[in-house]
C-alpha angles and dihedrals in degrees: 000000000000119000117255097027094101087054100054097042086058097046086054096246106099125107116251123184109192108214133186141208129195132241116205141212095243100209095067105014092252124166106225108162148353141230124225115227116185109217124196111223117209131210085272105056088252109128121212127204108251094215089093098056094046095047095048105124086212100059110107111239096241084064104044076052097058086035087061106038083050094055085046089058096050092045099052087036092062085039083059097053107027112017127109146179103266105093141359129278129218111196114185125240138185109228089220078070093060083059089059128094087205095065096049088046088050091042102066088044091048095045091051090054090059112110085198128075105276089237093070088068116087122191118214133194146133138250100220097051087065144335106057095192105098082197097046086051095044077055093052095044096046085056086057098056094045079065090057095247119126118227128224132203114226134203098023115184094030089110153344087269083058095069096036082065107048094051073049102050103035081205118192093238137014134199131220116228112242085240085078087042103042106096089352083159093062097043120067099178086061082045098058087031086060094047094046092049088053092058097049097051088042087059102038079045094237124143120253123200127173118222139203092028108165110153139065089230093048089043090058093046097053078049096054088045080067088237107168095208142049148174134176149104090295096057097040132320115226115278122195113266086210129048085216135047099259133245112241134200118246113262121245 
């Protein structure tokens, strides 16, 4: 990461461009939702992942926090001006923003902005990145869901927590870690573990998408695992939602 980018993103100053990649329907190739990916733009155009920087053990807390609620802003900016109702939209959230009095006070100003129906808009995140209290995070979700938003459980598969959270949260869709994706073909224990986590969500309705998805062979598999969803390089990388880095509101 070049020096000097995290400075300026929490000063308020640093270019972010929101993109997006698509997620399809994989027994007709149909596009039925997108992900947004917030992307940091250096001095010189080149735009860098944030889960890094997210991620980073030694980012204060404070900071993971403005970061996020950064990203928030960009995303549903670029929902305001260029979203539709096509198709859903998963927007990534730190839980530690759910914590934060800024962010409920943002969210009823961004939703209102939508010209889509609210419902459209899923929020994704995942237990183990941030709140630790399943209960906490049932609350949290439940409050999504009053504002008319669905909420989606990221990374599963990453770990045990990950499966205590989904029987807690009953979220409307979950997505497989790409540590149950990643040589699927070769693997046939993946292989059953997928299938059987299809089932379930097909019976519970909730929506099941495979992630991280980068080759033709895992692609089949995943296929062959009669999972209904799925999202990767091989189906479509992320492409920017904006030709230029967007110019964002000050936060309250």
């Amino acid at each position: 990461m070049p020096k000097g980018i995290l400075e300026s993103l929490l000063s308020g100053e640093g270019a972010i461009v929101p993109h997006v990649q698509p997620m399809y329907r994989l027994s007709d190739n149909r596009m039925m939702a997108q992900e947004y990916l917030a992307r940091l733009q250096s001095p010189d155009g080149a735009t860098h992942p944030v889960g890094p920087i997210l991620q980073d053990p030694t980012l204060a807390p404070k900071d993971r926090l403005a970061l996020d609620l950064r990203f928030l802003e960009a995303t549903f900016t670029a929902l305001s001006q260029g979203g539709n109702g096509s198709h859903l939209h998963f927007v990534n959230l730190e839980p530690v923003s759910l914590e934060a009095p800024g962010f409920w006070r943002c969210l009823p100003r961004w939703l209102e902005a939508l010209p889509f129906p609210v419902e459209f808009v899923v929020m994704e995140f995942t237990e183990s990145q941030g709140v630790h209290d399943l209960e906490a995070l049932q609350s949290y979700a439940k409050r999504l869901r009053d504002l008319g938003l669905r909420v989606a459980v990221d990374d599963l598969g990453a770990g045990v927590a990950s499966l205590t959270q989904m029987a807690r949260l009953a979220p409307d869709f979950i997505k497989a870690d790409r540590s149950l994706v990643e040589q699927v073909h070769r693997r046939p224990y993946q292989a059953a573990l997928l299938n059987a986590l299809s089932h379930f969500a097909r019976h519970m309705c909730i929506g099941f998408i495979a992630e991280g998805i980068e080759t033709l062979e895992e692609l089949e598999a995943v296929m062959d695992a009669d999972v209904p969803w799925g999202q990767g390089y091989i189906l479509g990388r992320p492409w920017p939602t904006q030709p230029k880095p967007l110019a964002l509101e000050p936060l309250p």
